[in-house]
N, CA and C atoms of all chains as a GROMACS GRO file, in nm:
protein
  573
    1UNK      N    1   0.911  -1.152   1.752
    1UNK     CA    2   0.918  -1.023   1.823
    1UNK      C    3   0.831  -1.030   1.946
    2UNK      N    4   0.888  -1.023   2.085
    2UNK     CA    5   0.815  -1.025   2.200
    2UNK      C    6   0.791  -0.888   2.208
    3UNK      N    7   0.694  -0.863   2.225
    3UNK     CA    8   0.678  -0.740   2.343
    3UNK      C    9   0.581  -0.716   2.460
    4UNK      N   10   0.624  -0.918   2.491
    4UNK     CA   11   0.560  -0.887   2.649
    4UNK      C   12   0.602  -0.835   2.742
    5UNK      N   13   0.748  -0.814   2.762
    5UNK     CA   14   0.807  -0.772   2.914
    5UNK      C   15   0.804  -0.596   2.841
    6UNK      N   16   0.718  -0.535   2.778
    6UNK     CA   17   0.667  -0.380   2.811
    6UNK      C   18   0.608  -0.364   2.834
    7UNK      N   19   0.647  -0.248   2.946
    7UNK     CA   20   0.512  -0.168   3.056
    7UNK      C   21   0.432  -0.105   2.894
    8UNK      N   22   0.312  -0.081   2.956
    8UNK     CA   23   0.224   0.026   2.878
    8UNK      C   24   0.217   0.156   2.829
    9UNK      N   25   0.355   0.192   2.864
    9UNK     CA   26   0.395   0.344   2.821
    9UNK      C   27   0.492   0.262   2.667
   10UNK      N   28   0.558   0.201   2.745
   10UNK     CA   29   0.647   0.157   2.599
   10UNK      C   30   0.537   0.066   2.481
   11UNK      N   31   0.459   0.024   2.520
   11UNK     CA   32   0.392  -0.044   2.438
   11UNK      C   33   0.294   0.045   2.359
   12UNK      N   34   0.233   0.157   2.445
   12UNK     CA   35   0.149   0.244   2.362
   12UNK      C   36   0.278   0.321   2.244
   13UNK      N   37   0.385   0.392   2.276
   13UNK     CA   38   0.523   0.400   2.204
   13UNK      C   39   0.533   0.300   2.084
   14UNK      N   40   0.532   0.219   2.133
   14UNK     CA   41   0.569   0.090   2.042
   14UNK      C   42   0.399   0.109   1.880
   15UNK      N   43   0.312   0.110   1.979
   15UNK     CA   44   0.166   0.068   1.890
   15UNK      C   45   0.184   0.206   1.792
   16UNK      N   46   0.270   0.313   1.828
   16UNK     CA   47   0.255   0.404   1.737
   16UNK      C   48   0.360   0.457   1.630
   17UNK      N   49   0.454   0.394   1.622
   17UNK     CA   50   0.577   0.330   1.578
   17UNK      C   51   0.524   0.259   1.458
   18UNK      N   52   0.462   0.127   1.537
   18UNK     CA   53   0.363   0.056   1.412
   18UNK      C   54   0.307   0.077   1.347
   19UNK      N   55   0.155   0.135   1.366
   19UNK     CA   56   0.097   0.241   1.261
   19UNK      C   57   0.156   0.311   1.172
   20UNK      N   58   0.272   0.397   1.206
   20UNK     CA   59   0.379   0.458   1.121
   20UNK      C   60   0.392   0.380   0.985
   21UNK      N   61   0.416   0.271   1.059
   21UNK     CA   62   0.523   0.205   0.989
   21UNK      C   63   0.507   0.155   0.883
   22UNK      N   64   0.313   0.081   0.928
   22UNK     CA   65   0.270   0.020   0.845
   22UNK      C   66   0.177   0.124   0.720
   23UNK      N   67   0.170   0.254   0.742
   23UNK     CA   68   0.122   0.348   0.662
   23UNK      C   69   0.198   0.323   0.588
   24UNK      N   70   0.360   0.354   0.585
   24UNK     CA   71   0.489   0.376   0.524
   24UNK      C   72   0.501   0.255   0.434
   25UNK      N   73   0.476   0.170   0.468
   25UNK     CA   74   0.475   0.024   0.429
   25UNK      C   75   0.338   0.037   0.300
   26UNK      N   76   0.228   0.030   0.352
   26UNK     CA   77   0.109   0.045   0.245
   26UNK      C   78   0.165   0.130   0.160
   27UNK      N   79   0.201   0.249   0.158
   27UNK     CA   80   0.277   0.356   0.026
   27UNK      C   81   0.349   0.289  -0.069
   28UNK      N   82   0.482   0.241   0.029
   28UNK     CA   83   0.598   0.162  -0.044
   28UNK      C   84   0.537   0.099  -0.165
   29UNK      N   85   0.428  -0.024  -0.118
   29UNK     CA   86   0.396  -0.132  -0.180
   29UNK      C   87   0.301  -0.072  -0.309
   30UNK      N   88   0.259   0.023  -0.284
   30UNK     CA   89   0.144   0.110  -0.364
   30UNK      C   90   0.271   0.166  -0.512
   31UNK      N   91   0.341   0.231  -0.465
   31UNK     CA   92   0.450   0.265  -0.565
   31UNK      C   93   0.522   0.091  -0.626
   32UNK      N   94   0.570   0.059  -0.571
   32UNK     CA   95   0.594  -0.071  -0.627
   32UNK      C   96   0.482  -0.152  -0.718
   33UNK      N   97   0.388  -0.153  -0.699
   33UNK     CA   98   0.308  -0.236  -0.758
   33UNK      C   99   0.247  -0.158  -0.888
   34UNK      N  100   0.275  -0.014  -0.890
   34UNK     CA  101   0.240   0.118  -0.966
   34UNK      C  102   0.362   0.031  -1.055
   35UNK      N  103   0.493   0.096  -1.037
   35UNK     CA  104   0.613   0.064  -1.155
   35UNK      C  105   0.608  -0.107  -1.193
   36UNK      N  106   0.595  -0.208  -1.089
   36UNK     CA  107   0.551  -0.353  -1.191
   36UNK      C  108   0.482  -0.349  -1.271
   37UNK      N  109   0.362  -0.345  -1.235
   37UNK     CA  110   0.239  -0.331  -1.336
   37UNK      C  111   0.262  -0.252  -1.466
   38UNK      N  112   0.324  -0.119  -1.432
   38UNK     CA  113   0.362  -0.009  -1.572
   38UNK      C  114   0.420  -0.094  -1.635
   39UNK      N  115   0.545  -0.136  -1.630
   39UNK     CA  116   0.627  -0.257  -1.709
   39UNK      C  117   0.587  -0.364  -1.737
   40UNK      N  118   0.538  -0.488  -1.670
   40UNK     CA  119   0.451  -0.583  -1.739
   40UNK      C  120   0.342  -0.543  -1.863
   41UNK      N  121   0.275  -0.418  -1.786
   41UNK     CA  122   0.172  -0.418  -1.937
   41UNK      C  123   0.118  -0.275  -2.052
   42UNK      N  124   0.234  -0.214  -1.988
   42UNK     CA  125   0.282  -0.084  -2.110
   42UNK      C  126   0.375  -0.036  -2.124
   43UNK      N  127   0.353  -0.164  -2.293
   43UNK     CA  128   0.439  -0.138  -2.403
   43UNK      C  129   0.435  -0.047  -2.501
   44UNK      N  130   0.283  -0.027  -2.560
   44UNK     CA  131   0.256   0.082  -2.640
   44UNK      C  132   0.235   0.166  -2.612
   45UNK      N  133   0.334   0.268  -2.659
   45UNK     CA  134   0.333   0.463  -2.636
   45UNK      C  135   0.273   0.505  -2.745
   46UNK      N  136   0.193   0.461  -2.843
   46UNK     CA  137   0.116   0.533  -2.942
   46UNK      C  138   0.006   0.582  -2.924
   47UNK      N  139  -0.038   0.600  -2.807
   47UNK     CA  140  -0.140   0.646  -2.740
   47UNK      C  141  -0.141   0.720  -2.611
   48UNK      N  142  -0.187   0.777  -2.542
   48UNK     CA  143  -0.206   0.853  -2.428
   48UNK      C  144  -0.254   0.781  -2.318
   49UNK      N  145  -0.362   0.764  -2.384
   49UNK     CA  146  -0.486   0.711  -2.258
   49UNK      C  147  -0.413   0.562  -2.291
   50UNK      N  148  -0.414   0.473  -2.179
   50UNK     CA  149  -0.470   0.333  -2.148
   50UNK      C  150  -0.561   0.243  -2.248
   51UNK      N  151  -0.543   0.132  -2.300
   51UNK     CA  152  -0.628   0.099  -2.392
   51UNK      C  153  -0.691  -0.016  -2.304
   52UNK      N  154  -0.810  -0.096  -2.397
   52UNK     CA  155  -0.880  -0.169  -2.262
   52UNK      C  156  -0.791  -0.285  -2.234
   53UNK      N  157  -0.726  -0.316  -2.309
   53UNK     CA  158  -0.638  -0.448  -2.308
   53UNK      C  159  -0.555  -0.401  -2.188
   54UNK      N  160  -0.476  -0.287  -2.164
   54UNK     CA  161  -0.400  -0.228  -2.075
   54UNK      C  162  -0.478  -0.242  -1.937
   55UNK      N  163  -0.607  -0.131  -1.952
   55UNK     CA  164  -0.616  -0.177  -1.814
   55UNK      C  165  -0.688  -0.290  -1.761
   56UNK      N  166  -0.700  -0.338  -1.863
   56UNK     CA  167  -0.755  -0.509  -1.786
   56UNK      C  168  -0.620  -0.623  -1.739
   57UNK      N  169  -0.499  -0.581  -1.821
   57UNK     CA  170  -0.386  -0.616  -1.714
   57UNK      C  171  -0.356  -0.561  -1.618
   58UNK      N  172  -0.359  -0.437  -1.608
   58UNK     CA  173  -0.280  -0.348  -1.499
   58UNK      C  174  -0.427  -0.440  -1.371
   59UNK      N  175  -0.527  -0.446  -1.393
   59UNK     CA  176  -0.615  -0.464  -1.289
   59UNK      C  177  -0.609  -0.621  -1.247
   60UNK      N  178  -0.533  -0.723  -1.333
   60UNK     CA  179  -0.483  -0.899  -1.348
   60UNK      C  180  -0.376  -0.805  -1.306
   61UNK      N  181  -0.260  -0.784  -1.265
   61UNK     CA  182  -0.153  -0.749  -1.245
   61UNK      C  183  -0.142  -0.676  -1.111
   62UNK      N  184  -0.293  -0.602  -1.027
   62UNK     CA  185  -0.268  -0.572  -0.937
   62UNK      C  186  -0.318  -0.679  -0.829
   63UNK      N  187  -0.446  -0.740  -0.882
   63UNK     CA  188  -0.480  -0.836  -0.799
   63UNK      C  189  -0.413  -0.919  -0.802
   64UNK      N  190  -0.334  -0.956  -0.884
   64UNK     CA  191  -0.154  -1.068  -0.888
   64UNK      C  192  -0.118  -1.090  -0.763
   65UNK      N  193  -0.054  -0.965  -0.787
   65UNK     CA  194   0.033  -0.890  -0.722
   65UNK      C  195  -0.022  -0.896  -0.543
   66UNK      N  196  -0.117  -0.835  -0.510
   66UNK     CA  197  -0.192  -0.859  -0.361
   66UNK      C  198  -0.211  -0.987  -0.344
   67UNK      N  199  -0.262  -1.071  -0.383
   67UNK     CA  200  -0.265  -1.188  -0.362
   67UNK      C  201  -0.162  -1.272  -0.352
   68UNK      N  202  -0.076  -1.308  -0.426
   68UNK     CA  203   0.063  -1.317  -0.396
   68UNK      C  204   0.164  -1.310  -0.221
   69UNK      N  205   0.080  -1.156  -0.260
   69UNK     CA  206   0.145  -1.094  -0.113
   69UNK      C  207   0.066  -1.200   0.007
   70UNK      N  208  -0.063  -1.176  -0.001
   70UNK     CA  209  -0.111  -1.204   0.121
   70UNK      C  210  -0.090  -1.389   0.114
   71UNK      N  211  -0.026  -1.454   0.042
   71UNK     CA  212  -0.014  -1.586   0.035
   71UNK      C  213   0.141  -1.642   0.108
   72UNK      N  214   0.222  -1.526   0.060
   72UNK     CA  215   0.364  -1.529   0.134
   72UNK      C  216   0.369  -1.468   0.283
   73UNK      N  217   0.250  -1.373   0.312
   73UNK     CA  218   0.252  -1.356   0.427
   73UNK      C  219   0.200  -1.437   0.554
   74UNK      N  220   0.083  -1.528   0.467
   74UNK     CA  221   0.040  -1.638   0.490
   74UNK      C  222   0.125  -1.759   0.565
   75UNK      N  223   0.199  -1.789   0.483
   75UNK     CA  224   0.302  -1.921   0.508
   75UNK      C  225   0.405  -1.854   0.603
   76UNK      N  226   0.437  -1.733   0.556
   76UNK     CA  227   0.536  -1.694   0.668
   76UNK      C  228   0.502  -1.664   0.815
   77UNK      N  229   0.392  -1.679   0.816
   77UNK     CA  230   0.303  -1.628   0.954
   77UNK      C  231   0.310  -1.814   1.055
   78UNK      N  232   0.317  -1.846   0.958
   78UNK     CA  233   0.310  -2.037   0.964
   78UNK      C  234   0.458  -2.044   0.991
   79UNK      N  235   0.549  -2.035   0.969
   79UNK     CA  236   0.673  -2.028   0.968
   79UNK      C  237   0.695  -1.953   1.068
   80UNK      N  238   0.683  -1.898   1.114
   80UNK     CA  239   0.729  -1.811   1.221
   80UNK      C  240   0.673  -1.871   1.374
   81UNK      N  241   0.531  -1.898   1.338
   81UNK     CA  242   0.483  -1.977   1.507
   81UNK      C  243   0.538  -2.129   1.476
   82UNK      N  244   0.588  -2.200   1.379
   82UNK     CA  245   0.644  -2.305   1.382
   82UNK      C  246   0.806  -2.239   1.496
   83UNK      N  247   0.864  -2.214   1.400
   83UNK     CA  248   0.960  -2.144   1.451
   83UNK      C  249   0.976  -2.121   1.619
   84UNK      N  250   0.859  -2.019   1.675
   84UNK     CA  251   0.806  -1.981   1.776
   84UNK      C  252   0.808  -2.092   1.870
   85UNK      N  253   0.735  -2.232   1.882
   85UNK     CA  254   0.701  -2.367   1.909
   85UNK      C  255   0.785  -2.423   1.890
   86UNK      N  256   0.912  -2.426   1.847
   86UNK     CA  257   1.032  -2.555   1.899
   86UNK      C  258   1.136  -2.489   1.993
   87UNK      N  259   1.878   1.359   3.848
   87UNK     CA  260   1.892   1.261   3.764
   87UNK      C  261   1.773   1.204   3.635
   88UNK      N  262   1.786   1.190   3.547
   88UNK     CA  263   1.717   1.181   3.428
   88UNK      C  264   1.669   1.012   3.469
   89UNK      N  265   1.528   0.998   3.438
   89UNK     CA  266   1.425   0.844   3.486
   89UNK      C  267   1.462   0.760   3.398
   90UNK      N  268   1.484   0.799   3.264
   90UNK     CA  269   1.516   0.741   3.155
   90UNK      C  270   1.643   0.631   3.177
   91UNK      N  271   1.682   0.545   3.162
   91UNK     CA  272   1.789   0.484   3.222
   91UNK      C  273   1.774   0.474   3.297
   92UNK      N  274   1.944   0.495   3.420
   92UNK     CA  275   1.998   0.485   3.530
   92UNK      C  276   1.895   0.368   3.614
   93UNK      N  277   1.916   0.413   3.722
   93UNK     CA  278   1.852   0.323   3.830
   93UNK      C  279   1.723   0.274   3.746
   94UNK      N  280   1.703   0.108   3.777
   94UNK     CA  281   1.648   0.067   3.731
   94UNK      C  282   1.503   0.011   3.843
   95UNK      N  283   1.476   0.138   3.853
   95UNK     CA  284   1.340   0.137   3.971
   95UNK      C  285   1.194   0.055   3.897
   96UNK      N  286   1.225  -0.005   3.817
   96UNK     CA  287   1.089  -0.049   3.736
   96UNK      C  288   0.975   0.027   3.792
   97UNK      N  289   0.980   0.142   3.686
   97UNK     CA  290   0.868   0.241   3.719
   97UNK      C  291   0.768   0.231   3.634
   98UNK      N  292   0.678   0.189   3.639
   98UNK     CA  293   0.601   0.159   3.531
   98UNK      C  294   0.553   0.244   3.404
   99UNK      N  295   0.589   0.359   3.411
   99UNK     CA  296   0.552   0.473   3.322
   99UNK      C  297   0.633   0.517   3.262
  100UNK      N  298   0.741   0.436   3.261
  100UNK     CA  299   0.869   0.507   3.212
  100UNK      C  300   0.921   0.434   3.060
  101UNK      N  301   0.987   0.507   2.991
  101UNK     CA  302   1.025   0.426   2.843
  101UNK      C  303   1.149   0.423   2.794
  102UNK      N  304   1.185   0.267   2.847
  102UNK     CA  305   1.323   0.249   2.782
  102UNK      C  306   1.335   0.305   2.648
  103UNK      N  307   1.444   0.378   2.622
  103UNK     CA  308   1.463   0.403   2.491
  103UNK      C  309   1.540   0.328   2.432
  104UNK      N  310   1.647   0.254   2.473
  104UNK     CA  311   1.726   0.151   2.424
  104UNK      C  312   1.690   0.054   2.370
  105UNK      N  313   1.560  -0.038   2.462
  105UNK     CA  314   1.489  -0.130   2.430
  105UNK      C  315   1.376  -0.088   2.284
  106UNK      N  316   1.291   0.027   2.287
  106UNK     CA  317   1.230   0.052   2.206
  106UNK      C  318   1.302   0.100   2.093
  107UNK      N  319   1.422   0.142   2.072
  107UNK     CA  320   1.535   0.130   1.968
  107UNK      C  321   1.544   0.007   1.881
  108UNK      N  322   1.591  -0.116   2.001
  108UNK     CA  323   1.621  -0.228   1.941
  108UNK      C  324   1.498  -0.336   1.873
  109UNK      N  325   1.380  -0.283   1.973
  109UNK     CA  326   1.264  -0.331   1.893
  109UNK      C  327   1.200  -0.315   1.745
  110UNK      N  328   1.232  -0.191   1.715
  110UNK     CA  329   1.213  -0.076   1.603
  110UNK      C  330   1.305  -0.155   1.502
  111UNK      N  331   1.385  -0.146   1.525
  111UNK     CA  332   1.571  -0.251   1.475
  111UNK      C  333   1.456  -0.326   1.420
  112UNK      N  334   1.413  -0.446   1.559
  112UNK     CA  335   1.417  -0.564   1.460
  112UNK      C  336   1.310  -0.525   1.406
  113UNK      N  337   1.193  -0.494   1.374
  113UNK     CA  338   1.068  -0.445   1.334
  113UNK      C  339   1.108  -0.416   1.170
  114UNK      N  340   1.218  -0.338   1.179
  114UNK     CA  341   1.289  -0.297   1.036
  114UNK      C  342   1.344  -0.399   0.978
  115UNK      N  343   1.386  -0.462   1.027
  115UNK     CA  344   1.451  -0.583   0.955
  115UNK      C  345   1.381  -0.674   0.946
  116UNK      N  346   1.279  -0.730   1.013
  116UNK     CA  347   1.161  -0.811   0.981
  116UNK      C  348   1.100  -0.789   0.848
  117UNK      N  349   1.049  -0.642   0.878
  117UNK     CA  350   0.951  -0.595   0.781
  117UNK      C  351   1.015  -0.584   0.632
  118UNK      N  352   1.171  -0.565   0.650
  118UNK     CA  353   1.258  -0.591   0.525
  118UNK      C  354   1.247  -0.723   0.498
  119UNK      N  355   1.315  -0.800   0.536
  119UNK     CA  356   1.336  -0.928   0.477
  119UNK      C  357   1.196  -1.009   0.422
  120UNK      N  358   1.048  -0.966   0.515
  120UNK     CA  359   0.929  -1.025   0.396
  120UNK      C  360   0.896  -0.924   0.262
  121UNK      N  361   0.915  -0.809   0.298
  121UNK     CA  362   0.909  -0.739   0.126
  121UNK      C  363   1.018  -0.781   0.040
  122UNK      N  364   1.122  -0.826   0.065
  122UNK     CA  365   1.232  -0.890  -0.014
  122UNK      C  366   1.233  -1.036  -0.074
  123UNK      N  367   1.145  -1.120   0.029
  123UNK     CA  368   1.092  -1.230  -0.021
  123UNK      C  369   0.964  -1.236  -0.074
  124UNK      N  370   0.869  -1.154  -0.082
  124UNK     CA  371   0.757  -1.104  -0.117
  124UNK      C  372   0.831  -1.073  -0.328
  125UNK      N  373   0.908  -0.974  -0.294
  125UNK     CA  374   0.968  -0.941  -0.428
  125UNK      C  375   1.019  -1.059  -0.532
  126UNK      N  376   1.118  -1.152  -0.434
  126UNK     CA  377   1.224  -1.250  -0.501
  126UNK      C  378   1.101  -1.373  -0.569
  127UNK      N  379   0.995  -1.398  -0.438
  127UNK     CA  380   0.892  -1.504  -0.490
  127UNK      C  381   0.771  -1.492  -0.604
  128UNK      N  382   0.783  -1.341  -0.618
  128UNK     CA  383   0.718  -1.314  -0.728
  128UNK      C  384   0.795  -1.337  -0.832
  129UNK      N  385   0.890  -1.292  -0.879
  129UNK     CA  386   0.996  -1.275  -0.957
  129UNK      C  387   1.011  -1.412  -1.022
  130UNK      N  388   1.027  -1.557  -0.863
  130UNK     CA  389   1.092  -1.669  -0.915
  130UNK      C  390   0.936  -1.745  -0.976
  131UNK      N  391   0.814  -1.707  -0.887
  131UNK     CA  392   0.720  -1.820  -0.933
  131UNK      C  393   0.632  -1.729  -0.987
  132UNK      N  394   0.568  -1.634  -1.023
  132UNK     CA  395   0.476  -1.534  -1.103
  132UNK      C  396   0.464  -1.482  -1.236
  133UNK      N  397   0.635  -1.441  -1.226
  133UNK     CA  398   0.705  -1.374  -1.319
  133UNK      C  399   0.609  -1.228  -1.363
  134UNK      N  400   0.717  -1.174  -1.466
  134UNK     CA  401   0.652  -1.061  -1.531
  134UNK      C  402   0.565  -1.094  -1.626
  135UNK      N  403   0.566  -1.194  -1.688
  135UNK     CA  404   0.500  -1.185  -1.762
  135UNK      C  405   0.320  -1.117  -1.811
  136UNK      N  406   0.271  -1.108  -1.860
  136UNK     CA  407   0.158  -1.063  -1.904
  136UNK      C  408   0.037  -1.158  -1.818
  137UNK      N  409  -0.038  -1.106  -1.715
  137UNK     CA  410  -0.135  -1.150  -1.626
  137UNK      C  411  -0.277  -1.183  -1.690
  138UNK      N  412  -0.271  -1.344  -1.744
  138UNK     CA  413  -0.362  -1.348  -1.824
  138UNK      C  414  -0.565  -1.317  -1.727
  139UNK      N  415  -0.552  -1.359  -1.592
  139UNK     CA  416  -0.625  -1.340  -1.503
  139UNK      C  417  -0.608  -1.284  -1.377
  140UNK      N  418  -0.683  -1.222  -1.285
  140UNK     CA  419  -0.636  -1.138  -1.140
  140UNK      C  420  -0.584  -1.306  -1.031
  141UNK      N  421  -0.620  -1.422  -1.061
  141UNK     CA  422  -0.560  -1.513  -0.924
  141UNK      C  423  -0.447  -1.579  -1.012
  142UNK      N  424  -0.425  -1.645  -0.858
  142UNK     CA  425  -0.298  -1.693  -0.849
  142UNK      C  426  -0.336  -1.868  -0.900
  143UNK      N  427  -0.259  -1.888  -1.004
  143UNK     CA  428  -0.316  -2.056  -1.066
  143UNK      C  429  -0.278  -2.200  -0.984
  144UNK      N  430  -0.266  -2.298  -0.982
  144UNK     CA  431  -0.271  -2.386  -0.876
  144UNK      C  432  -0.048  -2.360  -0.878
  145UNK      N  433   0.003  -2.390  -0.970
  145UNK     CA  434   0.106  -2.378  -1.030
  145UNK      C  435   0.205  -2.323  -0.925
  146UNK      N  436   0.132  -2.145  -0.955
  146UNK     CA  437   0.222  -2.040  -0.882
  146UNK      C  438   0.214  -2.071  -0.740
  147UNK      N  439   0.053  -2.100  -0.682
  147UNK     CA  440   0.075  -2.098  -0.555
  147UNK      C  441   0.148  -2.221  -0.474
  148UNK      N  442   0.182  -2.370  -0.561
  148UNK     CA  443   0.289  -2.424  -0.476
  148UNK      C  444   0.388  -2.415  -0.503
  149UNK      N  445   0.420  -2.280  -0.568
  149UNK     CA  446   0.544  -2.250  -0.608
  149UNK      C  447   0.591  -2.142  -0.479
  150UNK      N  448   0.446  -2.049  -0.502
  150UNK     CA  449   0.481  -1.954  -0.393
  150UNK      C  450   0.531  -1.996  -0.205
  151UNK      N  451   0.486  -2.130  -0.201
  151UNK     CA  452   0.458  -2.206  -0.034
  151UNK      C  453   0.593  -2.255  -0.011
  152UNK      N  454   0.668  -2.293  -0.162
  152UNK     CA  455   0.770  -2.366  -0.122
  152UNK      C  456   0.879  -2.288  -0.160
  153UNK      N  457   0.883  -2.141  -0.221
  153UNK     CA  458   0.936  -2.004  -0.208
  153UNK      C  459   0.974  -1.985  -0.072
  154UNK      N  460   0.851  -1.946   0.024
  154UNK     CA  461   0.845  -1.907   0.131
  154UNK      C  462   0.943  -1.998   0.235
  155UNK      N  463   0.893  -2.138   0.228
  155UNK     CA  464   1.017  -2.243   0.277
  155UNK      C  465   1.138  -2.193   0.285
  156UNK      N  466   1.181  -2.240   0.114
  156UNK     CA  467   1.324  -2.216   0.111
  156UNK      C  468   1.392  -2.095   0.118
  157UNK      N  469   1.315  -2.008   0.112
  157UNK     CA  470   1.358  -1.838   0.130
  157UNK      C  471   1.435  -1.835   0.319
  158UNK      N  472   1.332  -1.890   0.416
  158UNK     CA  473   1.383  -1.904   0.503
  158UNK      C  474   1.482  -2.002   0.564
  159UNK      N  475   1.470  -2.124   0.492
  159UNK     CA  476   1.584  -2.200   0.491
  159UNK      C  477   1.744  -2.125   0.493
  160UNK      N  478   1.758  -2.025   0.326
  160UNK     CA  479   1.859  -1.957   0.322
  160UNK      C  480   1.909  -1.875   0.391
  161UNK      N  481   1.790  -1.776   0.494
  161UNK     CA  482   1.814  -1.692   0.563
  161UNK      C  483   1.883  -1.752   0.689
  162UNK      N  484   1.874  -1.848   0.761
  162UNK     CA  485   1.869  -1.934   0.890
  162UNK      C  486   2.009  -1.970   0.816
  163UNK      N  487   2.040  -2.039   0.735
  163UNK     CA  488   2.186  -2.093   0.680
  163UNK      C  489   2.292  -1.993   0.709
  164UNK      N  490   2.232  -1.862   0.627
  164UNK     CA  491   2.356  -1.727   0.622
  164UNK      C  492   2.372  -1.720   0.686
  165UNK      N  493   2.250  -1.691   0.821
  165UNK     CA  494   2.267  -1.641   0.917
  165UNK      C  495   2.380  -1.736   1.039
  166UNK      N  496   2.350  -1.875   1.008
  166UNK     CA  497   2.482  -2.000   1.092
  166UNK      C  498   2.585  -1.919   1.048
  167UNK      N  499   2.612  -1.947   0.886
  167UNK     CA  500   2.752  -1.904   0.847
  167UNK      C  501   2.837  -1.794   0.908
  168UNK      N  502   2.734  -1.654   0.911
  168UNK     CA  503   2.784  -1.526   0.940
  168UNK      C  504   2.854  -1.613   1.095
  169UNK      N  505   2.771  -1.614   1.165
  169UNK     CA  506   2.776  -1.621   1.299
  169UNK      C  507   2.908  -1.711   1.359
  170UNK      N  508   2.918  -1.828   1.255
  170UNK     CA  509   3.002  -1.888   1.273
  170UNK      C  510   3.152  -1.834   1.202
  171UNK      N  511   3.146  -1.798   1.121
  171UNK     CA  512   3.281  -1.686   1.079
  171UNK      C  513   3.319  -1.570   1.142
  172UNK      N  514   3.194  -1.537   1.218
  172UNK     CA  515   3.240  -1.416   1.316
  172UNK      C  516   3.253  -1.466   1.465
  173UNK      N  517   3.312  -1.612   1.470
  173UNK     CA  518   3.339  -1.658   1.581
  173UNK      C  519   3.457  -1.703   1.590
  174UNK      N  520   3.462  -1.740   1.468
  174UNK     CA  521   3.588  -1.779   1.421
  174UNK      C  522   3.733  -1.677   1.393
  175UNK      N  523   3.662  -1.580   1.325
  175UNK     CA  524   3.751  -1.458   1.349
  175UNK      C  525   3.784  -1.408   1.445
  176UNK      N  526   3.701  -1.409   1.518
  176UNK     CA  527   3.746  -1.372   1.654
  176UNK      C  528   3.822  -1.455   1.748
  177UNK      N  529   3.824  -1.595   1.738
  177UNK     CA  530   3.900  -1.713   1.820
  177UNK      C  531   4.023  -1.664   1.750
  178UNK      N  532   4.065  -1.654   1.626
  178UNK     CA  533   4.167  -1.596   1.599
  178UNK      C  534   4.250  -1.488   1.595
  179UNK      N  535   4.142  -1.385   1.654
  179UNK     CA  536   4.241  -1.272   1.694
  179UNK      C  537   4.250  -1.168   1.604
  180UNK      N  538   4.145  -1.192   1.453
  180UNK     CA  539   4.149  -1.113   1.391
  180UNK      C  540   4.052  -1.009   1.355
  181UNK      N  541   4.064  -0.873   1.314
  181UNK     CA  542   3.981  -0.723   1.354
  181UNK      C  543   3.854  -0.763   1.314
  182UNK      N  544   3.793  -0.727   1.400
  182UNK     CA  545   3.652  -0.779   1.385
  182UNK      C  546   3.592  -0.650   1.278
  183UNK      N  547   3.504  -0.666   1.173
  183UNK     CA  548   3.436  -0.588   1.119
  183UNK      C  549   3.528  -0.599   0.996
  184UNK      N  550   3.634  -0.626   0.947
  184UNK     CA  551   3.742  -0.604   0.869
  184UNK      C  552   3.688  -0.688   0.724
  185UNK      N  553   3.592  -0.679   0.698
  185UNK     CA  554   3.512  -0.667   0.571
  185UNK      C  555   3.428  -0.612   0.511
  186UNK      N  556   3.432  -0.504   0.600
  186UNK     CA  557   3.305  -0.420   0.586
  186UNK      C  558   3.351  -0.293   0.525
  187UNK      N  559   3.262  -0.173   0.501
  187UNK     CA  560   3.261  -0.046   0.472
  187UNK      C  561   3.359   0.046   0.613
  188UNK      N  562   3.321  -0.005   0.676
  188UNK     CA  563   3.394   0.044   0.812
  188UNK      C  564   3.451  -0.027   0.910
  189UNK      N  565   3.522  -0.085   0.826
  189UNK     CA  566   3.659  -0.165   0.893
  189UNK      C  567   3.760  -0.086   0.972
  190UNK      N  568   3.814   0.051   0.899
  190UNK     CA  569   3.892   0.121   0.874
  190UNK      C  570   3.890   0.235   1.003
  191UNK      N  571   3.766   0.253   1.063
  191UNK     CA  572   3.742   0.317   1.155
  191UNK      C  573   3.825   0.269   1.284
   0.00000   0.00000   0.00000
């Protein structure tokens, strides 16, 4: 994604677009990682509250989960200025 | 006359809307296709299973690197194919879009 040939009206436009976007984006991933986690590690409804076994996965299950992310975003960031460079 | 468009006086203060449309476009579709491979590479090298610790073990993560690879490999392939079938359809003369939801239009 270039966005060198924008003047500074479109680019300030543009920078706030982004922000948007990426709020929208942090939510998304927040709900998503809410319903994985529920399913990987609660199974038992005989209880209310969370037991410790529960949330010591849900907390292995969120740091999974982020890390993961930031590893694919990683390589793809690599992939892309490869990309960029031929 | 409206600045927006028309004459193309490169005014510096002014904001294509077309262009910042199509940027947005790809921005959306960028930002789709890594939460989709973000999703599929968990799925293929993580799994659901039960998270015995919060990191990622030596295992998953050259699973996850070479995810990321071939994820884009496939995308770059489809993307020949499409391109080349919709070139092809068209050298032939036939309705362009005519597999879609809105062919019919």
């Amino acid at each position: 994604m270039d966005f060198s040939n924008f003047n500074s009206a479109e680019q300030a436009h543009m920078t706030k677009i982004i922000e948007k976007k990426q709020m929208q984006d942090f939510l998304k991933m927040y709900a998503n990682i809410v319903e994985k986690c529920f399913t990987t590690c609660c199974n038992d409804f005989t209880s209310k509250a969370l037991s410790s076994k529960e949330d010591a996965c849900v907390a292995n299950c969120t740091e999974k989960w982020l890390k993961h992310s930031e590893r694919v975003g990683a390589r793809f960031a690599e992939f892309n200025a490869e990309q960029a460079s031929q | 006359m409206s600045f927006l468009g028309g004459r193309s006086n490169a005014n510096a203060s002014a904001v294509n809307y077309d262009k910042m449309e199509m940027a947005v476009t790809e921005l959306d579709t960028v930002t789709d296709f890594f939460n989709r491979m973000v999703s599929s590479c968990y799925t293929k090298c993580v799994g659901g299973r039960y998270p015995a610790d919060g990191d990622l073990n030596k295992g998953e993560s050259v699973c996850i690197d070479k995810c990321v690879a071939k994820y884009n490999e496939v995308q770059k392939k489809v993307g020949e194919k499409l391109q080349s079938r919709g070139a092809a359809a068209q050298a032939s003369g036939a309705a362009p879009g005519s597999g879609s939801a809105f062919g019919s239009l």
